[in-house]
Structures are given as structure tokens and as C-alpha cells.
C-alpha positions as CSV (number, residue, x, y, z in Angstrom):
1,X,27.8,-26.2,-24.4
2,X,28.1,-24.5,-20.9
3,X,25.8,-25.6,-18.4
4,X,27.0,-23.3,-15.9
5,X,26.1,-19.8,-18.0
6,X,22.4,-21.6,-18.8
7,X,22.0,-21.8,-15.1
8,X,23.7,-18.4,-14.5
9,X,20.8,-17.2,-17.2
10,X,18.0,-18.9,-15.4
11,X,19.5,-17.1,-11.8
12,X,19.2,-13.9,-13.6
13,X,15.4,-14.3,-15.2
14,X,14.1,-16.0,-11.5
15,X,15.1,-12.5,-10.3
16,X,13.7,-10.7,-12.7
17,X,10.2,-12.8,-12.1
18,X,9.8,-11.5,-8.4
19,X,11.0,-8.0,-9.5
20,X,8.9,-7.6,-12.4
21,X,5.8,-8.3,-9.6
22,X,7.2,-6.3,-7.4
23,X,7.8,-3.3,-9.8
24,X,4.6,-3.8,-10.9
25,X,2.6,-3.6,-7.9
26,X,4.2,-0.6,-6.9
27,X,4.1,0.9,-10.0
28,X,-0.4,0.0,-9.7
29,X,-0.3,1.3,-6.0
30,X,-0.3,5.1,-6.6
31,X,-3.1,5.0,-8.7
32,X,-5.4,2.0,-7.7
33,X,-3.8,1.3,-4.0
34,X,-3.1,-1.7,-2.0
35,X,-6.1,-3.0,-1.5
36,X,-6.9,-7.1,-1.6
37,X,-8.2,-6.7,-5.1
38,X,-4.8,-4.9,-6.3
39,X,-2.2,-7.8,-4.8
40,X,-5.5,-10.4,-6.0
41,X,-5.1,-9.1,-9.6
42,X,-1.1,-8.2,-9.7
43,X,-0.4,-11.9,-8.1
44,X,-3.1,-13.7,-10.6
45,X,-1.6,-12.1,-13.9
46,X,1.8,-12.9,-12.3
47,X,1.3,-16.5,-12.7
48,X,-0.9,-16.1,-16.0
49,X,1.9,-14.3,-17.5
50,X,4.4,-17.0,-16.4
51,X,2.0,-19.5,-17.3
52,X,1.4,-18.6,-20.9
53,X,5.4,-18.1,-20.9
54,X,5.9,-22.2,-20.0
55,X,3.1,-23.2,-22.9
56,X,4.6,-21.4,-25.3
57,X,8.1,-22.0,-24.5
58,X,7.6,-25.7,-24.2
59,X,6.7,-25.2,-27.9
60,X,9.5,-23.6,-29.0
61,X,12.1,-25.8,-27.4
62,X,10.3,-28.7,-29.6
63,X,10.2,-26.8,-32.9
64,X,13.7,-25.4,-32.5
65,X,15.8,-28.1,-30.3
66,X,19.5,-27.0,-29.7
67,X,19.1,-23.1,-30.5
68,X,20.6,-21.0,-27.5
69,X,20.1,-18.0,-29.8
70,X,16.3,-18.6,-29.4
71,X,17.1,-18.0,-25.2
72,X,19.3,-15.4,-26.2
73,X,16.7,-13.4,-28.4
74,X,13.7,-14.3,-25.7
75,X,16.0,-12.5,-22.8
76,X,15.9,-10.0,-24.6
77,X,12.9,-9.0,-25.4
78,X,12.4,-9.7,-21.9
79,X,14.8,-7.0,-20.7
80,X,13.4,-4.5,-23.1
81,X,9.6,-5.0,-21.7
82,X,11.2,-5.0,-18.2
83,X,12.8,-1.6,-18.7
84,X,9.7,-0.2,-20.3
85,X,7.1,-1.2,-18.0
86,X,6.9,2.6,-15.9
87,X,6.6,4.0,-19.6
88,X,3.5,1.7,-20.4
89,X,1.9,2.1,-17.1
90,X,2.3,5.7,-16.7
91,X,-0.2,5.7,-20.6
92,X,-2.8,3.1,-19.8
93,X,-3.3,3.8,-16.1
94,X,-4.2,7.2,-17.1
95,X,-6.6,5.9,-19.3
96,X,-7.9,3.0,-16.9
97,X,-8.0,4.9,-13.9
98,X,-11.2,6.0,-14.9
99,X,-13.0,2.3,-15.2
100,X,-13.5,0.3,-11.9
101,X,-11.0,-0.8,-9.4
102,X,-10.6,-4.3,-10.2
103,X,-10.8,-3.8,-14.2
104,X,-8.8,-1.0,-14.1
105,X,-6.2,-2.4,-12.3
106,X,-6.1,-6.0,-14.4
107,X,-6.2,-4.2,-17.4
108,X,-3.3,-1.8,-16.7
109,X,-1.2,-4.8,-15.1
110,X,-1.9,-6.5,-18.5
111,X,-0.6,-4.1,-20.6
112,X,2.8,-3.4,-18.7
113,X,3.6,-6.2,-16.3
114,X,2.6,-9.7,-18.4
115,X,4.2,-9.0,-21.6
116,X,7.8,-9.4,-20.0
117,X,6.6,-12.1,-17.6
118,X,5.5,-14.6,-20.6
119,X,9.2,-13.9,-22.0
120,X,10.5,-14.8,-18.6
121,X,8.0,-17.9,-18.3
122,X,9.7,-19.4,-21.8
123,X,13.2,-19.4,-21.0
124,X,13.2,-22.3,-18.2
125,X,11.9,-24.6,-20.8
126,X,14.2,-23.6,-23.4
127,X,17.2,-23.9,-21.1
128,X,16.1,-27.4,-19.5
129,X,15.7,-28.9,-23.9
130,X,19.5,-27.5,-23.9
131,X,20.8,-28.9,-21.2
132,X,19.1,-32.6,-21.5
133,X,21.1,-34.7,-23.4
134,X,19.5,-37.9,-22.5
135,X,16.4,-39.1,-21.2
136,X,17.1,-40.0,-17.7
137,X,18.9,-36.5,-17.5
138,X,15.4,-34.4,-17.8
139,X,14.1,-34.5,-14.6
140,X,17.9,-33.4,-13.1
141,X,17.9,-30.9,-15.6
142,X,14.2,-29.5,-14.9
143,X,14.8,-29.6,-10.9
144,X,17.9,-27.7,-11.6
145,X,16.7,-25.2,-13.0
146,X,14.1,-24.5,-11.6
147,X,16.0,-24.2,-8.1
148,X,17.7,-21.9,-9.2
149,X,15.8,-19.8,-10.9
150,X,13.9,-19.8,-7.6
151,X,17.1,-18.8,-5.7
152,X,17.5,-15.8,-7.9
153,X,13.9,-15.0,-7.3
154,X,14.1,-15.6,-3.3
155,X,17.5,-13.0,-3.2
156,X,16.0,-10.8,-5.6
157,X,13.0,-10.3,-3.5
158,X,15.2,-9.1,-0.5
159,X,17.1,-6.7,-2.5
160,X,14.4,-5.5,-4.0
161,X,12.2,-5.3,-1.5
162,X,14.8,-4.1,1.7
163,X,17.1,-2.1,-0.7
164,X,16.4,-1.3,-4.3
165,X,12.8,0.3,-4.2
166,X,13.1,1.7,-0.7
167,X,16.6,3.7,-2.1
168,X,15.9,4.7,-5.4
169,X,12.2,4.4,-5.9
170,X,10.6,2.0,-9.2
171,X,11.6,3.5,-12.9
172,X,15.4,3.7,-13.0
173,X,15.3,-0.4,-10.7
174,X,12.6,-1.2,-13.2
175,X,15.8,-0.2,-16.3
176,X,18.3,-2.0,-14.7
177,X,16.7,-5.1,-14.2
178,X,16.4,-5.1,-18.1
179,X,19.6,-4.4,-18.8
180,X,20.9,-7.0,-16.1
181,X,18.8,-9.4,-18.1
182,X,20.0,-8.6,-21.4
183,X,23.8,-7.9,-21.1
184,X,24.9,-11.5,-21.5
185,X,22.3,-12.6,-23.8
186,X,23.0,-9.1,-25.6
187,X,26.8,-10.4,-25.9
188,X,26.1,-13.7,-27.2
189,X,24.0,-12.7,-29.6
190,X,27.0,-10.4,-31.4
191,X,29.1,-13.2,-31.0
192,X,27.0,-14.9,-33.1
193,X,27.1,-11.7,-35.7
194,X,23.6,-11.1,-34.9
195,X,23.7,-7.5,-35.4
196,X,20.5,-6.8,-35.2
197,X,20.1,-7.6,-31.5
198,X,21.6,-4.0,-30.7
199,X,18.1,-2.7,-31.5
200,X,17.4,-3.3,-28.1
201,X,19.7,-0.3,-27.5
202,X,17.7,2.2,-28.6
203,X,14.7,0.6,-26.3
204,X,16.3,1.4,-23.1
205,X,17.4,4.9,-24.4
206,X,14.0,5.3,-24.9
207,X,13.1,4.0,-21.3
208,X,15.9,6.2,-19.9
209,X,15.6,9.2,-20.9
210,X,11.8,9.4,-21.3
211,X,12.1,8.3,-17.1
212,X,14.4,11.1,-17.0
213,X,11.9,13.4,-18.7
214,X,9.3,12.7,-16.3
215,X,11.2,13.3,-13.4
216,X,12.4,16.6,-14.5
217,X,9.1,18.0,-15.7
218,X,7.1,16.8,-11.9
219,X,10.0,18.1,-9.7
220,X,9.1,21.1,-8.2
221,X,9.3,23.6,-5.1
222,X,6.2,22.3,-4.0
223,X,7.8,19.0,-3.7
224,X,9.1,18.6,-0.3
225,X,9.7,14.7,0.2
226,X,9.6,11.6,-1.7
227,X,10.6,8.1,-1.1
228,X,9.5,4.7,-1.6
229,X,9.0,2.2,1.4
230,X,7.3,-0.7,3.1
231,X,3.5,1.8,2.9
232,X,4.2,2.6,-0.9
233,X,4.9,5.7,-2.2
234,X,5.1,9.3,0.3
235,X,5.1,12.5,-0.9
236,X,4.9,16.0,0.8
237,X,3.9,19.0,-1.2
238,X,2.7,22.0,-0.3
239,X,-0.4,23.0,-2.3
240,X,-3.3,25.6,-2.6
241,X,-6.5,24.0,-1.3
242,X,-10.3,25.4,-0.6
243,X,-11.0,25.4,3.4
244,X,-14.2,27.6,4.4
245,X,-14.6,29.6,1.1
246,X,-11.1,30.8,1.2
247,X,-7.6,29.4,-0.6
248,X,-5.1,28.3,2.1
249,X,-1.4,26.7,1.2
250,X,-1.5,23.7,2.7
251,X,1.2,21.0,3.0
252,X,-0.4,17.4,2.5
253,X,1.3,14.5,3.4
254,X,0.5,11.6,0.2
255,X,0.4,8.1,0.7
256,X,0.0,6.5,-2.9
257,X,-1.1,9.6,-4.6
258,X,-4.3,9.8,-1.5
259,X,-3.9,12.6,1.2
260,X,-3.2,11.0,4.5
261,X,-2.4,14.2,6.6
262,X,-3.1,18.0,5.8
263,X,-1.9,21.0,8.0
264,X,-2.9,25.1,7.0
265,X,0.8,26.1,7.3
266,X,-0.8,30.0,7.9
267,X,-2.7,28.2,10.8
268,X,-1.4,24.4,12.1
269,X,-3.9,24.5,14.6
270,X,-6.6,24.3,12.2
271,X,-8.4,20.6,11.6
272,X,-8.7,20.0,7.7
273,X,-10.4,17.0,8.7
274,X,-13.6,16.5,11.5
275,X,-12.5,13.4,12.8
276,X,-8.8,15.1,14.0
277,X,-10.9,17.8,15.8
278,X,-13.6,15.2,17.0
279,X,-11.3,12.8,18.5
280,X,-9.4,15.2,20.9
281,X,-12.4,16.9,22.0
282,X,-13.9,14.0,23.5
283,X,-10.4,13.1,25.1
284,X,-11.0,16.0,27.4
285,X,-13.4,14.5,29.5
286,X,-10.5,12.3,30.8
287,X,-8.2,13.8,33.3
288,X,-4.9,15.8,32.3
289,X,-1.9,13.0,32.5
290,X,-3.9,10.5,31.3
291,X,-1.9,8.2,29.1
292,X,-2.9,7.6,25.7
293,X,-1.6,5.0,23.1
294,X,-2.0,5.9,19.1
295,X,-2.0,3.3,16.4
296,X,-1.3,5.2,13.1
297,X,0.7,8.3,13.1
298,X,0.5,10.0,9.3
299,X,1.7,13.6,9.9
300,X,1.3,13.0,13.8
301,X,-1.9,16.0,13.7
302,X,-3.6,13.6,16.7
303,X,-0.3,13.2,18.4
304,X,0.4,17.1,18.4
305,X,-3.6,17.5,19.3
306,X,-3.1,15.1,22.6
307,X,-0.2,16.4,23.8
308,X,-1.0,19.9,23.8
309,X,-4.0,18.6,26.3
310,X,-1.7,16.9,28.8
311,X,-1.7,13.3,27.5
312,X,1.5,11.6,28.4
313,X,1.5,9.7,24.5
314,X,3.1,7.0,23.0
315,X,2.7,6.2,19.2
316,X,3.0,3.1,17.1
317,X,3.7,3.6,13.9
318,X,4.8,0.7,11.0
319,X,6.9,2.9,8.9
320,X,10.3,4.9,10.0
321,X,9.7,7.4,7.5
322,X,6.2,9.1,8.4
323,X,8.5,9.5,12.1
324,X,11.4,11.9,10.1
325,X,8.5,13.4,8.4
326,X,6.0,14.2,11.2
327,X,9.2,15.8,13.1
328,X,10.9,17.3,10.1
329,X,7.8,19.2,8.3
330,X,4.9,18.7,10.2
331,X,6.1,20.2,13.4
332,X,5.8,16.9,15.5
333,X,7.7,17.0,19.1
334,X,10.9,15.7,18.9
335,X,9.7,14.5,22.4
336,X,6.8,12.6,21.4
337,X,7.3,8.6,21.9
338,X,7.1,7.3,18.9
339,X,7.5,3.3,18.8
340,X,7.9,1.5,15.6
341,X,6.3,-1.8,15.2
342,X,3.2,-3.1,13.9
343,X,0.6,-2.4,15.8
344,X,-1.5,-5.5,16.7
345,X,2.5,-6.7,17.4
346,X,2.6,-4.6,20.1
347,X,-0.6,-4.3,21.5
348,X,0.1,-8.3,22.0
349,X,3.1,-7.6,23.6
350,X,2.8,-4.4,26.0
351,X,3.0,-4.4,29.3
352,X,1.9,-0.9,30.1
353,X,-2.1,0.2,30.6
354,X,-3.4,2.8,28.8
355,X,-6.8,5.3,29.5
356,X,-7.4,5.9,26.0
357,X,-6.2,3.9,23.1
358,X,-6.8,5.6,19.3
359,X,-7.0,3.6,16.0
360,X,-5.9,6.2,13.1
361,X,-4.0,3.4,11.0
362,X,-6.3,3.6,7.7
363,X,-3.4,4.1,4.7
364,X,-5.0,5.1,1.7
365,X,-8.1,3.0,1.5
366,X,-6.5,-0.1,2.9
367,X,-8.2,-0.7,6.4
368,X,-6.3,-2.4,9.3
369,X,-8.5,-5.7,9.0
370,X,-6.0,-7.6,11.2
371,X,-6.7,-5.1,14.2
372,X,-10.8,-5.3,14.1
373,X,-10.7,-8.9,14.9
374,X,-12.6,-10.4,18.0
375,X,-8.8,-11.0,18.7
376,X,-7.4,-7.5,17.9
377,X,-9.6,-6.5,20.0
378,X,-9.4,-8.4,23.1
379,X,-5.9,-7.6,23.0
380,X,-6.6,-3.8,22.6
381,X,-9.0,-4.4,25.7
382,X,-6.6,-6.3,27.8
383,X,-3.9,-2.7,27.5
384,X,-6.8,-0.6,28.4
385,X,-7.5,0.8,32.5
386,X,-10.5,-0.5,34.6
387,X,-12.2,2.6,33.0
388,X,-10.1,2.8,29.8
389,X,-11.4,3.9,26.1
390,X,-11.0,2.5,22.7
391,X,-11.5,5.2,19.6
392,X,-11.6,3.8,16.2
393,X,-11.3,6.0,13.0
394,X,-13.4,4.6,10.2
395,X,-15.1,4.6,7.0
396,X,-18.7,6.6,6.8
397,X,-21.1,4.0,6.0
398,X,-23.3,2.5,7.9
399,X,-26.5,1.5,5.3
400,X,-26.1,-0.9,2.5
401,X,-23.7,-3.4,1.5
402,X,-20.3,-0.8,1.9
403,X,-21.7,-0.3,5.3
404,X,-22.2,-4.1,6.0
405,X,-18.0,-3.8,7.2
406,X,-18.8,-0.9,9.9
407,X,-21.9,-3.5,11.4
408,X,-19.5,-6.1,11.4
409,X,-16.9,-4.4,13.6
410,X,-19.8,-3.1,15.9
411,X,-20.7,-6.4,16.3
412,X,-17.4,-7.7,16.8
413,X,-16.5,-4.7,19.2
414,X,-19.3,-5.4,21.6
415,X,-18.4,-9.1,21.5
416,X,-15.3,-8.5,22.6
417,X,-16.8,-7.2,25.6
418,X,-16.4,-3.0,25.0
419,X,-19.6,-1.3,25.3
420,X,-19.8,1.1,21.9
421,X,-21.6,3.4,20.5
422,X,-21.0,5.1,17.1
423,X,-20.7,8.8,16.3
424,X,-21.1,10.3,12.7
425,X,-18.9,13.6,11.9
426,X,-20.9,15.9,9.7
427,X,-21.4,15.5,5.7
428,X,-22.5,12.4,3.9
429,X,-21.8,9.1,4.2
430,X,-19.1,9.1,1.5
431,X,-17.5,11.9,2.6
432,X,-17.8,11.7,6.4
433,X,-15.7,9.7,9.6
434,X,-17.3,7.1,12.0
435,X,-15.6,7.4,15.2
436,X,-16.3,4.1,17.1
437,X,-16.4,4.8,20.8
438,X,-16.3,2.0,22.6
439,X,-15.4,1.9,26.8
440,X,-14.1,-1.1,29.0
441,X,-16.7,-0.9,31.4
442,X,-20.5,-0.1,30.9
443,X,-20.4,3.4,31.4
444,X,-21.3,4.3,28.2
445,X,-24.7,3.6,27.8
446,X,-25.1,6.7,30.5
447,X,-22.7,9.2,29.6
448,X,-24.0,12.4,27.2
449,X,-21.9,14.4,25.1
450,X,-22.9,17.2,25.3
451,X,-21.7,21.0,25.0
452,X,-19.3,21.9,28.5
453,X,-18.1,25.2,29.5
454,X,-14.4,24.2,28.1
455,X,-15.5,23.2,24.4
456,X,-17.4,25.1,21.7
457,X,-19.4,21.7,20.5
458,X,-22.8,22.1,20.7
459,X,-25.3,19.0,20.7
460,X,-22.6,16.0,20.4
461,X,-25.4,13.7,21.0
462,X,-27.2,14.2,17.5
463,X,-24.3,13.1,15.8
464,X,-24.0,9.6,17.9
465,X,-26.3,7.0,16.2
466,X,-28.3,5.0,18.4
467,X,-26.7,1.2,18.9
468,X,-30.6,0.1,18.7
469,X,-31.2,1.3,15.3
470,X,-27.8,-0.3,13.8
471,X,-29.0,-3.6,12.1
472,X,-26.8,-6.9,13.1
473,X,-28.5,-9.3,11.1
474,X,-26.4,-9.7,8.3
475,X,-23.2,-8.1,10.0
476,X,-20.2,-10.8,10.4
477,X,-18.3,-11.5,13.7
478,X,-14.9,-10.8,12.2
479,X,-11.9,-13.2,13.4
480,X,-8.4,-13.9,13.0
481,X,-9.2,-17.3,11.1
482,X,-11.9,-14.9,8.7
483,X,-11.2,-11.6,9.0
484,X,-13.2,-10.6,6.0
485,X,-11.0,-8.6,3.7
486,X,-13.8,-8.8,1.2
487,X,-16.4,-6.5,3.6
488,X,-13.3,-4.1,3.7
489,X,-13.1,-4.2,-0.1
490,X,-16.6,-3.1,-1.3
491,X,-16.3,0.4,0.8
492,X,-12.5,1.2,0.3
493,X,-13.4,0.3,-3.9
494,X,-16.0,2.6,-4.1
495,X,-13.9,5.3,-2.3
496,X,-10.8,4.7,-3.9
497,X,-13.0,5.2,-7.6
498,X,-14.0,8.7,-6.6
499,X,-11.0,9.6,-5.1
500,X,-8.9,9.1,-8.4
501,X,-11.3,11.4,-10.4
502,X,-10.6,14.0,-8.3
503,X,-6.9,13.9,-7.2
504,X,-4.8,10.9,-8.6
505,X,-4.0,12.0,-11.7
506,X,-3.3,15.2,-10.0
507,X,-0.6,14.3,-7.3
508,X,1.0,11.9,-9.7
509,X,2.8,14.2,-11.4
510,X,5.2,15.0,-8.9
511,X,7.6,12.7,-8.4
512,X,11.3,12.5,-8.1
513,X,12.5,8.9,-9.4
């Protein structure tokens, strides 16, 4: 018996584990997100799966003791569920994007990521019965093993997660790592004349070129850019859309099949969106040269809006890529100061003092909860001029329990010292932006927005809502220790379920991996 191709088995299923989950979550994100309910379900059926996997492997090593073909048949079905997973999911999340977030997303994860994690969760006890030949070796055997198995997990995770996904996207990884856990197994199995172990062939034929077949039918000239990074999924296509009664071809920049950026490419001075026109106007009372800091870029629409006005701007944005794309197809400066960090990271760690700071870092539906602390924001405060402004993107509720999140940063906001008021753009709440304006000192409370001889707004003040009317009672002082992901999740569910009816399904179809 050799010990050290069990263990070199086990290496190869821990890495498999953490990139099944990871292939999995990525493969949910594009149509359910990566909201706290998405990694709460993805996680949770991880360990179910692996769970159900120990159970019923700890049964099988007692009812068929000194088998290795057993392992070698269970890796393999392993690989083969592996491979197939984007086949699955592409069928049932079509089908479950239509029921709730949470459902939908446990039910879709159920059908295409658990089935090879229960294989994966037998082998460890199948291996450790094969190795033990005595008693007092179990408990060697077991920790064994199970490091191991954890070390191919811990290197797999890196690869997959630095290299792999980022490269080459999720379908043609999610093939390999089934075929990498199903070669040896695959071998040993014919030496043992079990011919009827190259069924698995046709499986990742199957997986291949029905991956292949996808990707050929969704690439198109509208396609402009896709890759796969630490955000999720980006796209770039240029598409006919509705604006004022008329069709205009508009290139939309995608994060996880939602529209994060969209410019009129017969007009890239027009605002899709209210809150991109919004924001800039009231950035004109401040003086020309006034620096401004931005937390978000997308397409960089704000970025191109401020500088155009005289801002000297710097922008932080997480991810590289939306910087290549902003520049590339957008029309982004090449001389805008573009920083990439995390943002609360370097609002903790800046030195320079900014008039007007501008919170646009909303991906998808997943809100920036680690930035609307009491903390975040005494740090934001702390970068900000003696007569310095704070802008905050948001969600559009106000009333009710979605809106009990945009109370809680108000009230958190003027606890942190930054007197704030709270303007509405136009449309409904689920449609609409709250901008949260909020100044260092207590200026606010005096100043009008109203219509000036450089700006075509008219009546600026019926849109802000009157901090006397907006109902504290129940509303939360977020905090680093409780920054209440949960308030976050009940608005960005809600929008993410009407969102998918009407453009999920469609965007999904392009892709180019």
C-alpha cells in the first residue's frame, strides 16, 4: 500500500474543496451578487456538503474496509460533478432567479456546488481506514490527512483566487479541477481493469464543449471587455437603450450582470443616471481648484464630471481593472490620479486634506458597510478642510424597514460630528438616489440650494428632505464592532430581485470564458 499517493490524493481533493467554493460563488455572483446572504448561503452549503460527505464516507470505509477502488470510484465522480458545475448552474439559476434572493441562491448552490463537495467530504475517511493499520496509528493517520488536505486547500485558494479565476475566468478552471482530481484515480482504476471508469470521459466532453458552445454563441461585437477579478465579473458592451423617448447606443459598464456605469457614446456628456448630474452640480458652489477625493470610480463619469469643473482629483479605487477600462473605453484622463487601495485603507492613512470627499463605491447591490461606520466616518471627517464636504451615494429609501439602513447612517453621520441633510433625486423610492450631504462645520443648516445664474436646476430645495421629519427611533448607530450588514441586506435584496427580472438574464449571455 502507498501511503504517500493516499496523501498525494487527499492534497489534490483539499484543493478541490476551496475551489469548488470558490467556483461556486463566482459562478452565483452574476446572477444573485455578493451580498451577505450569497457568501452566508455559499459558505453554509459548503460545510453541509462536506458534512454529509464525512457521514456517509465514515460508512463506507466500515462496510468496505481495505477497498482503494471505492476512493478511486468516489474521486471520480467528484471530478465529473466538479467539471459540470457551470453546466448545472447556468439551467437552475435561470429557473431560480426568479424566486427570492436567499432561496434562490441556496437552491441553485444545491443543485451544482454540494453534489461534488459530499464526494470530496467522503474521501478523507476512506483514506484515513486505509492507512490505519493499528489502533494507536488512527489518530496520526487522521491528523495527517487532514493537514494535508488542508494544505492543498490553503495553496489552492491562492492560485485560485490570485491566478486562475482572475486569468481565465470560472468554466474551463471549473474542468480542470475535475480532471486534476480524476487523472490518478482515473489510472488506477484501469489498472485494476475497471473499464468502465472511462465513462467519466464522455462527462467532461460534455462539460467541454457544451462550455465551448456557450462561449461562442454570447461573443459578440457588442462585447467589448470581460475578465474576472477581485469585484466579480466586468463586462463592457455596447447596447441600444431607451433615454427620453428615444433609442441611444450606449456602452454600459457590468459588474455581475448589474450596470455600474453608462455613457450615450452619440453624447458622453449626457447623465444616464440623476445622481452623476446631481453630485457635480452642487460641487460648483465650491471654488475652482478645490481638491476633491472619490471613493469608487466605475467608468470614472464623476471623475471626468469634476475635472472638467476645475477640481484637482484624486481617485481610490479597489480594482486595477475598472482603471484600464475607465481610460481605455470610457474616455477617462490618462491624467486623472487614480490610487488603488481600499478605500477606508486609505482614508486611515492620508495625509492630504480634502474640500469635498465623494462616496460612489456601491458595486452591484453590495453597499460599502465598512465605510458608514461611526469610525469610517470620523476618519472621512478627519481628511476633510475646516469647511470640507462629505457626499454619499445611496440607496432610495427612506420609509419602512429597507429604509431603516439610510436612518441608521444619518444617525451615525451626524454622530460623527458632520451636520447632514438628505436630498432625494427624482422618481420613486426604488428607482431613485439619496445623496447624503453632510458638512464639517454647521453651515449646513443655513445654506439653500437653490437655482444660480450658472446652473439650469430649478428648486433644489424640494428635493432635500427635512432632517426633522426623518424618524431616529428605531435607526442603529452603526460601528466597526456592529456594522449591521443585515440593515444593508433587506434594501440591496429587494433591489437585487427586481433587477434580475429585468436585465440578468439578459447581460448573461455575453461572456467570453
Amino acid at each position: 500500500m502507498n501511503r504517500r499517493y493516499f496523501y498525494l490524493l487527499s492534497f489534490l481533493e483539499g484543493g478541490a474543496v476551496m475551489a469548488c467554493e470558490l467556483i461556486g460563488a463566482k459562478i452565483l455572483a452574476p446572477y444573485f451578487g455578493t451580498s451577505l446572504y450569497i457568501w452566508a448561503a455559499a459558505l453554509g452549503l459548503t460545510l453541509g456538503g462536506l458534512m454529509c460527505g464525512y457521514f456517509l464516507g465514515g460508512l463506507l470505509s466500515k462496510n468496505f474496509p481495505e477497498q482503494p477502488r471505492i476512493l478511486y470510484w468516489l474521486l471520480l465522480f467528484a471530478g465529473g460533478f466538479t467539471a459540470l458545475m457551470p453546466v448545472n448552474g447556468q439551467w437552475i439559476m435561470e429557473y431560480a432567479i426568479q424566486l427570492n434572493l436567499q432561496l434562490g441562491a441556496i437552491l441553485s448552490l444545491s443543485i451544482f456546488m454540494v453534489p461534488p463537495l459530499v464526494f470530496m467530504g467522503m474521501i478523507s475517511p476512506i483514506v484515513i481506514n486505509l492507512l490505519n493499520r493499528s489502533a494507536k496509528e488512527a489518530g496520526n493517520n487522521a491528523g495527517n490527512v487532514y493537514a494535508i488536505s488542508t494544505l492543498g486547500g490553503i495553496g489552492m485558494t491562492f492560485l485560485m483566487g490570485f491566478v486562475i479565476i482572475p486569468n481565465t475566468g470560472i468554466s474551463y478552471p471549473a474542468i480542470f479541477i475535475g480532471a486534476l482530481l480524476s487523472v490518478l484515480p482515473l489510472l488506477s482504476l484501469l489498472r485494476l481493469r475497471e473499464w468502465k471508469s472511462l465513462l467519466i470521459v464522455p462527462v467532461f466532453l460534455l462539460a467541454w464543449f457544451n462550455t465551448a458552445h456557450r462561449i461562442s454563441q454570447s461573443d459578440s461585437h457588442e462585447l467589448k471587455y470581460h475578465s474576472e477579478g477581485i469585484l466579480g465579473q466586468v463586462k463592457v458592451l455596447d447596447l441600444p437603450m431607451e433615454l427620453e423617448g428615444r433609442e441611444v447606443t450606449s456602452r454600459c459598464l457590468i459588474v455581475n450582470n448589474s450596470i455600474q456605469t453608462i455613457q450615450v457614446l452619440e453624447n458622453p456628456d449626457m447623465d444616464f443616471y440623476p445622481y452623476t448630474y446631481y453630485i457635480p452640480k452642487f460641487a460648483e458652489t465650491m471654488p475652482e481648484g478645490s481638491d476633491a477625493l472619490i471613493l469608487g470610480m466605475g467608468g470614472g463619469t464623476l471623475v471626468s464630471r469634476l475635472m472638467d469643473r476645475g477640481f484637482n482629483v484624486d481617485v481610490v479605487e479597489i480594482d486595477a481593472r475598472f482603471r484600464d477600462v475607465a481610460r481605455d473605453l470610457f474616455g477617462l484622463s490618462p491624467n486623472a490620479n487614480i490610487i488603488i487601495d481600499d478605500a477606508r485603507h486609505y482614508i486611515r492613512t492620508c495625509k492630504k486634506r480634502y474640500d469635498l470627499i465623494i462616496y460612489d463605491t456601491f458595486i452591484s447591490e453590495s453597499a460599502p458597510e465598512h465605510m458608514l461606520t461611526l469610525e469610517g466616518m470620523e476618519n472621512a471627517r478627519q481628511c476633510l478642510k475646516a469647511s470640507g464636504r462629505i457626499m454619499v451615494n445611496f440607496y432610495g429609501y427612506i420609509e419602512g424597514p429597507e429604509g431603516k439602513v439610510v436612518r441608521s447612517v444619518f444617525k451615525t453621520m451626524q454622530s460623527a460630528g458632520l451636520e447632514t441633510r438628505l436630498f432625494t433625486t427624482p422618481g420613486n423610492r426604488k428607482e431613485r438616489n439619496i445623496i447624503f450631504m453632510a458638512d464639517k462645520e454647521q453651515v449646513m443648516a443655513n445654506q439653500h440650494f437653490t437655482a444660480s445664474e450658472t446652473t439650469d436646476l430649478m428648486q433644489l430645495d424640494s428635493f432635500f428632505i427635512d432632517p426633522q421629519q426623518i424618524d431616529t427611533s428605531d435607526a442603529i448607530l452603526l460601528t466597526d464592532e456592529r456594522p449591521q450588514q443585515g440593515l444593508y441586506a433587506r434594501a440591496s435584496s429587494d433591489w437585487r430581485r427586481r433587477y434580475n427580472r429585468e436585465f440578468t438574464l439578459r447581460f448573461s449571455a455575453y461572456r467570453r470564458y
